[in-house]
N, CA, C and O atoms as CSV, one atom per row, in Angstrom:
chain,resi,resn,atom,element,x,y,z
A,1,UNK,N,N,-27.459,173.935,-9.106
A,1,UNK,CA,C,-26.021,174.180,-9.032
A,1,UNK,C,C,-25.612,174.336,-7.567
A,1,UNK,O,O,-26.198,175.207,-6.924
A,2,UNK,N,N,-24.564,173.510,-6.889
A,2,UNK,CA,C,-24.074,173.975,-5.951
A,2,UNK,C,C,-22.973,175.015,-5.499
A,2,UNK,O,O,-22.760,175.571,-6.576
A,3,UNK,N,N,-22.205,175.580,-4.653
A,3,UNK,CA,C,-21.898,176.365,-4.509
A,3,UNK,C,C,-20.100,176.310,-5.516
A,3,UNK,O,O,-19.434,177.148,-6.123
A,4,UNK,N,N,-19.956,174.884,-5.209
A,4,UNK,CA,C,-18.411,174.326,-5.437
A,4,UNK,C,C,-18.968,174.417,-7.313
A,4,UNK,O,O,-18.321,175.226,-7.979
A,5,UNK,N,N,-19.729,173.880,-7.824
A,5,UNK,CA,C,-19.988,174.167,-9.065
A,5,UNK,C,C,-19.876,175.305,-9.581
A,5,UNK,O,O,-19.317,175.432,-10.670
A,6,UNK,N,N,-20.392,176.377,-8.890
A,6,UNK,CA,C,-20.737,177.652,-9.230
A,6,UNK,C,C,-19.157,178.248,-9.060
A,6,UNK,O,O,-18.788,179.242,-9.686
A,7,UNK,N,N,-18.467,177.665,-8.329
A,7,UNK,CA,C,-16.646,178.302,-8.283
A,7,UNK,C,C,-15.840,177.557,-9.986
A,7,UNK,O,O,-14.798,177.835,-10.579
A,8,UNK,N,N,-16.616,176.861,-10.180
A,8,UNK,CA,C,-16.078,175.737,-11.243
A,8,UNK,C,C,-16.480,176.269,-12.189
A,8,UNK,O,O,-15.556,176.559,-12.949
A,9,UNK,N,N,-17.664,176.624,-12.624
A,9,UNK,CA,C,-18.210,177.613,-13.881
A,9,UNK,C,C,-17.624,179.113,-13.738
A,9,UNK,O,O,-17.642,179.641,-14.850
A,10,UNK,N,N,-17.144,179.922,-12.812
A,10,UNK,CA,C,-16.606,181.046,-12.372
A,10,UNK,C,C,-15.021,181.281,-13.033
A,10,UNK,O,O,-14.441,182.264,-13.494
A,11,UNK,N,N,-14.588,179.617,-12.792
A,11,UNK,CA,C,-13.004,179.883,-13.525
A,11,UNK,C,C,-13.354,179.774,-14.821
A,11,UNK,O,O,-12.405,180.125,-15.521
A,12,UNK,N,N,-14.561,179.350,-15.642
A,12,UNK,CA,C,-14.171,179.264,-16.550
A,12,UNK,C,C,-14.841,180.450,-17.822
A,12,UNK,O,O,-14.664,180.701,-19.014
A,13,UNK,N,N,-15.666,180.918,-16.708
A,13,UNK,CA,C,-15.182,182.592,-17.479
A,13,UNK,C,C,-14.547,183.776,-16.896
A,13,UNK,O,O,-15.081,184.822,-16.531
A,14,UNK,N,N,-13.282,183.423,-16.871
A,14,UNK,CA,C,-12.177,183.844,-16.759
A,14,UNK,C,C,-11.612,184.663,-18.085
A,14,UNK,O,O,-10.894,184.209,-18.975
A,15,UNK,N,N,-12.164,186.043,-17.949
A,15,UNK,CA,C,-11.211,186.641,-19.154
A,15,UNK,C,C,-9.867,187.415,-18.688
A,15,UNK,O,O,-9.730,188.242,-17.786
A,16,UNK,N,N,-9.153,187.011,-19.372
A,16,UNK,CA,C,-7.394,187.235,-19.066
A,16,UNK,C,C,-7.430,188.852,-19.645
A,16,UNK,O,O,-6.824,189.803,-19.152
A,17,UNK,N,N,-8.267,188.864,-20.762
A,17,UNK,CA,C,-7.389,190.545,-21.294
A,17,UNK,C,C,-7.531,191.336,-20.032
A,17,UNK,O,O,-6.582,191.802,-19.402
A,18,UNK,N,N,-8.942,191.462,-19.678
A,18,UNK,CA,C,-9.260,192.052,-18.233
A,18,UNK,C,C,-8.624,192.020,-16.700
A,18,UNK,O,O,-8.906,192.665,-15.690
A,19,UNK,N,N,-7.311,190.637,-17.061
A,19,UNK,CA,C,-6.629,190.688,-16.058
A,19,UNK,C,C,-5.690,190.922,-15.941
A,19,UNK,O,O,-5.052,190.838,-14.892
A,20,UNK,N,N,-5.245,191.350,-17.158
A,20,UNK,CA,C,-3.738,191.249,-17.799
A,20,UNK,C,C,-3.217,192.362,-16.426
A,20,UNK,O,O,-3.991,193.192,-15.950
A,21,UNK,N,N,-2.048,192.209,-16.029
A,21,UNK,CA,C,-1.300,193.260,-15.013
A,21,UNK,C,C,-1.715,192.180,-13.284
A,21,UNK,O,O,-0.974,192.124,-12.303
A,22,UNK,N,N,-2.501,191.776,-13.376
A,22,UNK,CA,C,-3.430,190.817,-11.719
A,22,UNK,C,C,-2.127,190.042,-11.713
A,22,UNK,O,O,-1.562,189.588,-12.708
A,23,UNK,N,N,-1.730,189.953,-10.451
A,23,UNK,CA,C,-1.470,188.784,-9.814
A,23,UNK,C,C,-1.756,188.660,-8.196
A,23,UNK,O,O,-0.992,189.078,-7.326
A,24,UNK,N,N,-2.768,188.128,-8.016
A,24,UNK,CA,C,-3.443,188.133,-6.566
A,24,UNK,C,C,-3.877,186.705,-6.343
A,24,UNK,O,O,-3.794,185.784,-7.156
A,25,UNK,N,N,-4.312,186.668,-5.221
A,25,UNK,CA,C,-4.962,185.468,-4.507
A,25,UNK,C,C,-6.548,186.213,-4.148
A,25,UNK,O,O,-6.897,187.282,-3.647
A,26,UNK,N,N,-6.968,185.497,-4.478
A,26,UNK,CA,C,-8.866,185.941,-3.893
A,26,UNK,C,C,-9.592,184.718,-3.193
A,26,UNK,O,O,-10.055,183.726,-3.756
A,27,UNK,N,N,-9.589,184.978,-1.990
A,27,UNK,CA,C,-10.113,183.631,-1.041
A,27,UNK,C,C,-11.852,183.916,-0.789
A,27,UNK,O,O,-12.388,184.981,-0.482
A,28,UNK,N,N,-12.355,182.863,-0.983
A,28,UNK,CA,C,-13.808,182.694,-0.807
A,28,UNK,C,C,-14.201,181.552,0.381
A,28,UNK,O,O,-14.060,180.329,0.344
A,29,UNK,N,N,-14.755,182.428,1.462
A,29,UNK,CA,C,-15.024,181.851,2.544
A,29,UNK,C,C,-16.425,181.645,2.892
A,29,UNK,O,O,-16.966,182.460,3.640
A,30,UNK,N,N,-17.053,180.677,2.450
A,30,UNK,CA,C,-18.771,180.823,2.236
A,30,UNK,C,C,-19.025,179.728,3.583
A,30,UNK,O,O,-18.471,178.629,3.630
A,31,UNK,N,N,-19.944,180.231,4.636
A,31,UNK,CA,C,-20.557,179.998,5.466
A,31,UNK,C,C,-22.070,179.266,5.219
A,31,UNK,O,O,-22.605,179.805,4.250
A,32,UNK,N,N,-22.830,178.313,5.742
A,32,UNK,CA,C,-24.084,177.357,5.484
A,32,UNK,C,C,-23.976,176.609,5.929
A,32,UNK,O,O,-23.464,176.253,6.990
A,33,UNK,N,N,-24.829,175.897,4.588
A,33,UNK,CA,C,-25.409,175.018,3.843
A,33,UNK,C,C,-24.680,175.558,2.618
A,33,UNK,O,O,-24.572,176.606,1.981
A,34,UNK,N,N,-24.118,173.977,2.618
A,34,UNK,CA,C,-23.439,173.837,1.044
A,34,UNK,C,C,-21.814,174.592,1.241
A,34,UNK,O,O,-21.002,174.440,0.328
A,35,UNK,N,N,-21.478,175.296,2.327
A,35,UNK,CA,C,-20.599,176.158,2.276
A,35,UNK,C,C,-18.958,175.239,2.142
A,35,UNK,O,O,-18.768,174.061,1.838
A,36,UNK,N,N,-18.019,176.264,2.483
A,36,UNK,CA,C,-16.473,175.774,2.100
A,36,UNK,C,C,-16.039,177.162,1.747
A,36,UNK,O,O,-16.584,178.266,1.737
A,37,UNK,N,N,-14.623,176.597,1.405
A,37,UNK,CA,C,-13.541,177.755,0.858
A,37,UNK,C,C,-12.849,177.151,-0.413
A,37,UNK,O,O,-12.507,176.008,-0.715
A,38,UNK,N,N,-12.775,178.431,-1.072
A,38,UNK,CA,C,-12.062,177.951,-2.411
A,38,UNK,C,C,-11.239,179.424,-2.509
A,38,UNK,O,O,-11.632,180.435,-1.928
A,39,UNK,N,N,-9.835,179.352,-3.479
A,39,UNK,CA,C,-9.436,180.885,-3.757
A,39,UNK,C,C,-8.802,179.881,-5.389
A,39,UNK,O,O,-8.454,178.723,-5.620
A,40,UNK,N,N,-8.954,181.274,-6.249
A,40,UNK,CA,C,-8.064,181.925,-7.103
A,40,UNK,C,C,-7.152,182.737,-7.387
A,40,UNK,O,O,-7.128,183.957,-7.227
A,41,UNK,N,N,-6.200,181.876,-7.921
A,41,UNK,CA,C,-4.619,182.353,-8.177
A,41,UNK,C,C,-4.908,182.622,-9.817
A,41,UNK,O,O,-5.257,181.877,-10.732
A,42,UNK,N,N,-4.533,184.302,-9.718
A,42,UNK,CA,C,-4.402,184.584,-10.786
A,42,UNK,C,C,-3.101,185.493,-11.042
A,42,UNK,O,O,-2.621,186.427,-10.400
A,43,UNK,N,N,-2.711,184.840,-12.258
A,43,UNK,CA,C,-1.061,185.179,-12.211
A,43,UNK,C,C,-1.249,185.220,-14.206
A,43,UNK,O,O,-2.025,184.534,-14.870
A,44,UNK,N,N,-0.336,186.169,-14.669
A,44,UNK,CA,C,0.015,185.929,-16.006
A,44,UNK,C,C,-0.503,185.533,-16.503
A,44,UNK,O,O,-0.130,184.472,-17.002
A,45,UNK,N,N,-1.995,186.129,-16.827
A,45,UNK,CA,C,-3.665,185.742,-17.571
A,45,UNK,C,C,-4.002,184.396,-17.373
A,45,UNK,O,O,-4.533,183.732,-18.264
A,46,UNK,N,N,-3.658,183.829,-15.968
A,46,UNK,CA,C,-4.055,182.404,-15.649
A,46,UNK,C,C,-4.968,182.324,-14.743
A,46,UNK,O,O,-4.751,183.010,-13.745
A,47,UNK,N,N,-5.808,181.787,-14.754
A,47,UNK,CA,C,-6.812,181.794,-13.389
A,47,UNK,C,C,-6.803,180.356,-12.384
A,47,UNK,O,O,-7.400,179.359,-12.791
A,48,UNK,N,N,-6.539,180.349,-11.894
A,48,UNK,CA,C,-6.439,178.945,-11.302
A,48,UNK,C,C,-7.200,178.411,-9.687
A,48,UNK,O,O,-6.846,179.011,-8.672
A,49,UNK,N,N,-8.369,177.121,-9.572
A,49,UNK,CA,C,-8.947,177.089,-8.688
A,49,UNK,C,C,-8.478,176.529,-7.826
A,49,UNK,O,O,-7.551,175.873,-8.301
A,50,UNK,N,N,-8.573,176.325,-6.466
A,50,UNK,CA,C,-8.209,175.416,-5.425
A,50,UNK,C,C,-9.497,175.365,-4.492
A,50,UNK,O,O,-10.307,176.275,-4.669
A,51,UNK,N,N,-9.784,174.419,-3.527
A,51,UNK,CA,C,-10.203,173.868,-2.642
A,51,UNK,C,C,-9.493,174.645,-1.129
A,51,UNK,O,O,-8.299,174.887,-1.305
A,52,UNK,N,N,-9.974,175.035,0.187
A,52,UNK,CA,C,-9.308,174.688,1.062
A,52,UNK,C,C,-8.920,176.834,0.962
A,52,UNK,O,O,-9.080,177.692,0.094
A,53,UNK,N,N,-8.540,176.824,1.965
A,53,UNK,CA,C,-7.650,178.061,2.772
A,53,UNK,C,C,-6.478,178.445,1.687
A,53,UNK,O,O,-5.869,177.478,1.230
A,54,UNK,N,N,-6.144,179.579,1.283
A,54,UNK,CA,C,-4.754,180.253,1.048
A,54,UNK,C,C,-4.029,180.638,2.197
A,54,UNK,O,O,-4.476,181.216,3.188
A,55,UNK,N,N,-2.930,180.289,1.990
A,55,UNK,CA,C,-2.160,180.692,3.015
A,55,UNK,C,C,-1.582,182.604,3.594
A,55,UNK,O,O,-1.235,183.110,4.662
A,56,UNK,N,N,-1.765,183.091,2.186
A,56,UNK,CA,C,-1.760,184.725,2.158
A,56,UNK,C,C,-2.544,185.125,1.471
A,56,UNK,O,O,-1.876,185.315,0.454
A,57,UNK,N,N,-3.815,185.503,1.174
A,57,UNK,CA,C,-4.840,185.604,0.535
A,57,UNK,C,C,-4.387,187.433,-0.036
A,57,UNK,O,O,-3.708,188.065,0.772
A,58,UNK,N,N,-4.689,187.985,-1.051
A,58,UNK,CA,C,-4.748,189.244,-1.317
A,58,UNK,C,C,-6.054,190.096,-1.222
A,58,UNK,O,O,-5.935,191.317,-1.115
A,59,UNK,N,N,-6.901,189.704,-1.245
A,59,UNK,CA,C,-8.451,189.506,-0.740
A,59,UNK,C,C,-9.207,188.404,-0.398
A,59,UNK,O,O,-9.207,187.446,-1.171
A,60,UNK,N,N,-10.125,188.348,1.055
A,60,UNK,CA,C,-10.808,187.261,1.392
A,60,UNK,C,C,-12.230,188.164,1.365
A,60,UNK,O,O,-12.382,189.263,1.897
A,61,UNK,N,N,-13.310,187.340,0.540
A,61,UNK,CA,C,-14.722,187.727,1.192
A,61,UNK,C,C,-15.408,186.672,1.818
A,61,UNK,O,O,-14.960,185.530,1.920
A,62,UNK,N,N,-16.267,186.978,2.147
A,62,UNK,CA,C,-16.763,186.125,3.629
A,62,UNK,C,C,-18.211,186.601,3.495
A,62,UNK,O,O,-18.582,187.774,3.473
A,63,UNK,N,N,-19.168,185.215,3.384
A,63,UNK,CA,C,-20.725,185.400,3.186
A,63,UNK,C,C,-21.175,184.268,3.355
A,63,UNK,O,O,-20.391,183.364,3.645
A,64,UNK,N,N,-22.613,184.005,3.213
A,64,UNK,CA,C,-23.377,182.739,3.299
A,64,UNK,C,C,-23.762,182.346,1.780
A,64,UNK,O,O,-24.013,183.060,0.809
A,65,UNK,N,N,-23.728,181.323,1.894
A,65,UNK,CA,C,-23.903,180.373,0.383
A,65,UNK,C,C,-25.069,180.733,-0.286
A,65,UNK,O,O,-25.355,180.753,-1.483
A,66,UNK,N,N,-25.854,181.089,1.001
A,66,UNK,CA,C,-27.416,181.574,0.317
A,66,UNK,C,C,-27.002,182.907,-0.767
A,66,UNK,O,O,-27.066,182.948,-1.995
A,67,UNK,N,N,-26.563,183.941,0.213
A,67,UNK,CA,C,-25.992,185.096,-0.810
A,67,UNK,C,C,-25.073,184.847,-1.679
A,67,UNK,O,O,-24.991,185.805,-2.447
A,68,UNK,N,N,-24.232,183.906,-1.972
A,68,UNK,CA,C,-23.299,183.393,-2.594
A,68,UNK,C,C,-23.631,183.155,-4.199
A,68,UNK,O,O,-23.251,183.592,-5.285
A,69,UNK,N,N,-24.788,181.976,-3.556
A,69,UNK,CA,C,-25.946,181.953,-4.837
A,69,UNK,C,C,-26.396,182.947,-5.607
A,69,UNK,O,O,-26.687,182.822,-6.797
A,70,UNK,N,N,-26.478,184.107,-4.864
A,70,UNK,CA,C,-27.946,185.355,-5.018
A,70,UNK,C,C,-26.900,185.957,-6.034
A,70,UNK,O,O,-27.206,185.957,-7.226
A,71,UNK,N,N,-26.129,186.284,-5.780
A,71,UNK,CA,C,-24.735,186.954,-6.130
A,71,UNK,C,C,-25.331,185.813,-8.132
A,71,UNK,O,O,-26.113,186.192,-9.005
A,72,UNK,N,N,-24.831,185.024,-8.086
A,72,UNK,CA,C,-24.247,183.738,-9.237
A,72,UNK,C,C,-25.509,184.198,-10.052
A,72,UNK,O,O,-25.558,184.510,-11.242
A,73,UNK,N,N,-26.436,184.168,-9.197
A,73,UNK,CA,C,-27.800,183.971,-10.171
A,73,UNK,C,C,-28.483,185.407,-10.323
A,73,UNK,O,O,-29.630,185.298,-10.755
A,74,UNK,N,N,-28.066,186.786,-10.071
A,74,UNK,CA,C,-27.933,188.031,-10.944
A,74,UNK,C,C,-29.165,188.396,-9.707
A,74,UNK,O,O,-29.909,189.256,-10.179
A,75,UNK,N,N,-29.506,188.087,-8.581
A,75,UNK,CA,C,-30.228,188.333,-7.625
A,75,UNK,C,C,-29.934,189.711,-6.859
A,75,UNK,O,O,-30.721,190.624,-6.608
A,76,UNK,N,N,-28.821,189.615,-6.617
A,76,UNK,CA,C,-27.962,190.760,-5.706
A,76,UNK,C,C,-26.848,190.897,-6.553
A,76,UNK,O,O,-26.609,190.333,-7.621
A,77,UNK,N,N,-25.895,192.124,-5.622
A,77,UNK,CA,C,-24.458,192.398,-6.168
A,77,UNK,C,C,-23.720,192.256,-4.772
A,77,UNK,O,O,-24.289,192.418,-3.693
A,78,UNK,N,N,-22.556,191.973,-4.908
A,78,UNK,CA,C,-21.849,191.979,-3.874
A,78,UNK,C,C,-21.895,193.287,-2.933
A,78,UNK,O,O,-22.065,193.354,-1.715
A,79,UNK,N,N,-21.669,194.409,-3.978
A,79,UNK,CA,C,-22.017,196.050,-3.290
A,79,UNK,C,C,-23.191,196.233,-2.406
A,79,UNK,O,O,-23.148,196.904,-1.374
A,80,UNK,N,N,-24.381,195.533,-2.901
A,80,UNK,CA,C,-25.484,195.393,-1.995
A,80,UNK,C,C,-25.533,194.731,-0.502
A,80,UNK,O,O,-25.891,195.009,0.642
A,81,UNK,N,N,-24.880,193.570,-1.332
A,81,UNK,CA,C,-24.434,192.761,0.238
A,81,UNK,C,C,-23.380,193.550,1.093
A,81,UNK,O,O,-23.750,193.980,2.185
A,82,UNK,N,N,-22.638,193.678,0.850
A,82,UNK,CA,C,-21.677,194.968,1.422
A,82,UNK,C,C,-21.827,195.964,2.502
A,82,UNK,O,O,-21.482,195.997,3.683
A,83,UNK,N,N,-22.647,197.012,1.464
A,83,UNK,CA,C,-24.116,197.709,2.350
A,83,UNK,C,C,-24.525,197.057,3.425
A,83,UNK,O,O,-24.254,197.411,4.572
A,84,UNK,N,N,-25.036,196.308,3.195
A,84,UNK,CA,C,-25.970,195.376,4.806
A,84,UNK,C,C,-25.260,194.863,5.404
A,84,UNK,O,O,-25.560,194.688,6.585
A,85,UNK,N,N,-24.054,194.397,4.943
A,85,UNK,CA,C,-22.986,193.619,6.039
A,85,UNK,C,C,-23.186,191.894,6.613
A,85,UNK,O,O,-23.120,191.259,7.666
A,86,UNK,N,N,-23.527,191.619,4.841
A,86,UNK,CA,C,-23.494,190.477,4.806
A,86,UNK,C,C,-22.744,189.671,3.792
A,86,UNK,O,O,-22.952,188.596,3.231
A,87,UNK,N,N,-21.801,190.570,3.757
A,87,UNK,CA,C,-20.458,190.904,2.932
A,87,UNK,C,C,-19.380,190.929,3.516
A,87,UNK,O,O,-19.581,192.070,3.932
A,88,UNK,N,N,-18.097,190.613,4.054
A,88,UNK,CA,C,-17.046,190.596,4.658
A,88,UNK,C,C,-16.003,190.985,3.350
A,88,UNK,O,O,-16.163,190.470,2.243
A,89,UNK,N,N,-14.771,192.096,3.679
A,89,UNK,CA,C,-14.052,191.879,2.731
A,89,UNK,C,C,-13.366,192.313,3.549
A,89,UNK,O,O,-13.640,193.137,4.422
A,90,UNK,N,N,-11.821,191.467,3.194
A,90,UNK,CA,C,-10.336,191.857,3.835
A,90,UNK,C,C,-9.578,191.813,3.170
A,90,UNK,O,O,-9.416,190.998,2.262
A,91,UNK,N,N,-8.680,193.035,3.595
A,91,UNK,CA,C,-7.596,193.561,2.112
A,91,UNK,C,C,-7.849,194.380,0.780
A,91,UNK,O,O,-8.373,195.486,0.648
A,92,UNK,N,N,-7.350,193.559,-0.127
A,92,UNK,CA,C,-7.407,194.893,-1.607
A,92,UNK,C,C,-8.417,194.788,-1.943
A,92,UNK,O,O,-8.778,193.685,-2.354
A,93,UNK,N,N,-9.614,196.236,-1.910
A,93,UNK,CA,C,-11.221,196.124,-2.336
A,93,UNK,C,C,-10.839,197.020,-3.393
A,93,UNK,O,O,-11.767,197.731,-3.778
A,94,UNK,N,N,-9.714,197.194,-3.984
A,94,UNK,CA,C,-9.361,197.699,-5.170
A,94,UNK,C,C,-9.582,196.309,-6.263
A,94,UNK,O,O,-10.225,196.356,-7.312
A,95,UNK,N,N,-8.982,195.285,-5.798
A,95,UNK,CA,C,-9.293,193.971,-6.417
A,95,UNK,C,C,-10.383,193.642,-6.454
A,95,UNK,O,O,-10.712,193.128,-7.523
A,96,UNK,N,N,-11.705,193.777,-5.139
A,96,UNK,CA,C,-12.959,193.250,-5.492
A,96,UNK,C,C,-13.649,194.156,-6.430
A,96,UNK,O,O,-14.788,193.740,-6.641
A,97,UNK,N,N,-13.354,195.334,-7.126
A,97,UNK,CA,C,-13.915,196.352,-7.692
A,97,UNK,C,C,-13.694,195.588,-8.832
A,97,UNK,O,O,-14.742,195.283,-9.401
A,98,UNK,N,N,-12.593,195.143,-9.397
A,98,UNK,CA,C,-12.166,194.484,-10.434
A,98,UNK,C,C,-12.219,193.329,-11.043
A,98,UNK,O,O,-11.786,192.988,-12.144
A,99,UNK,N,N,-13.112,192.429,-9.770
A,99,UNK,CA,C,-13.701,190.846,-10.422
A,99,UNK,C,C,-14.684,190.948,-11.245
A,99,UNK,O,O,-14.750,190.178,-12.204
A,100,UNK,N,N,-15.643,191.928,-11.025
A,100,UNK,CA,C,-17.077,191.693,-12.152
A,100,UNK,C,C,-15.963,191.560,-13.545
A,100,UNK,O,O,-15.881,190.567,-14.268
A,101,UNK,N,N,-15.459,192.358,-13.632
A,101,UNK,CA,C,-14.955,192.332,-15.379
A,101,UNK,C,C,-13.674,191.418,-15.309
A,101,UNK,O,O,-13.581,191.008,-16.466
A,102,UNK,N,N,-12.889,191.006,-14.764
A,102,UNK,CA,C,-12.670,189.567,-14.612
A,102,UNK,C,C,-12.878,188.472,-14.485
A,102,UNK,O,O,-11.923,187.695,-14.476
A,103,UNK,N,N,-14.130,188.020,-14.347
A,103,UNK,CA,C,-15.299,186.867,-14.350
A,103,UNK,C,C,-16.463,187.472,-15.268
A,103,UNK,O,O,-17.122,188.414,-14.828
A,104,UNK,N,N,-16.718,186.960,-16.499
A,104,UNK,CA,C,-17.797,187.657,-17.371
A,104,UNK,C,C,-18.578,186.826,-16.784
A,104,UNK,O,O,-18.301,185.876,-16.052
A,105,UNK,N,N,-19.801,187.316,-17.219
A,105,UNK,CA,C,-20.860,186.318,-17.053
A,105,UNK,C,C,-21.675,186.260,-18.380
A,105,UNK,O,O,-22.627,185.487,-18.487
């Protein structure tokens, strides 16, 4: 699985009850091999992917694809990465508290 896959399987467990009240932007800025940016617009139990930069992001995290992976494949937690500071987060970390149960796995 590559990283852009792994954003593609991500929208699509997307549970809305868990988001019901969200309307944010969440930008993903992954640094590598394999890396890019993608964000989700989630608005009115919709989740929606894009390619490319948001223009006002409500949270951006910022990591390497390697951890990106580690993260996807139940290796690490973002909190871990965090800790070590191989984790970047800007803005509402009230929102990153709130993706695990907005993305089931």
């Amino acid at each position: 699985m590559t990283v852009k896959e792994s954003f593609e399987a991500m929208q699509e467990r997307f549970n809305p009850e868990k988001a019901a009240g969200t309307d944010a932007v969440i930008q993903y800025n992954i640094h590598g091999d394999d890396g890019g940016s993608w964000y989700f617009t989630i608005k009115d139990g919709t989740c929606s992917l894009a390619a490319g930069p948001s223009e006002n992001p409500d949270l951006t995290l910022e990591m390497s694809g390697k951890d990106w992976m580690d993260i996807v494949a139940g290796k690490t937690t973002g909190v871990k990465l965090l800790m070590f500071g191989k984790l970047k987060l800007k803005g509402d970390t009230g929102l990153a508290m709130k993706m695990r149960s907005m993305f089931s796995s």
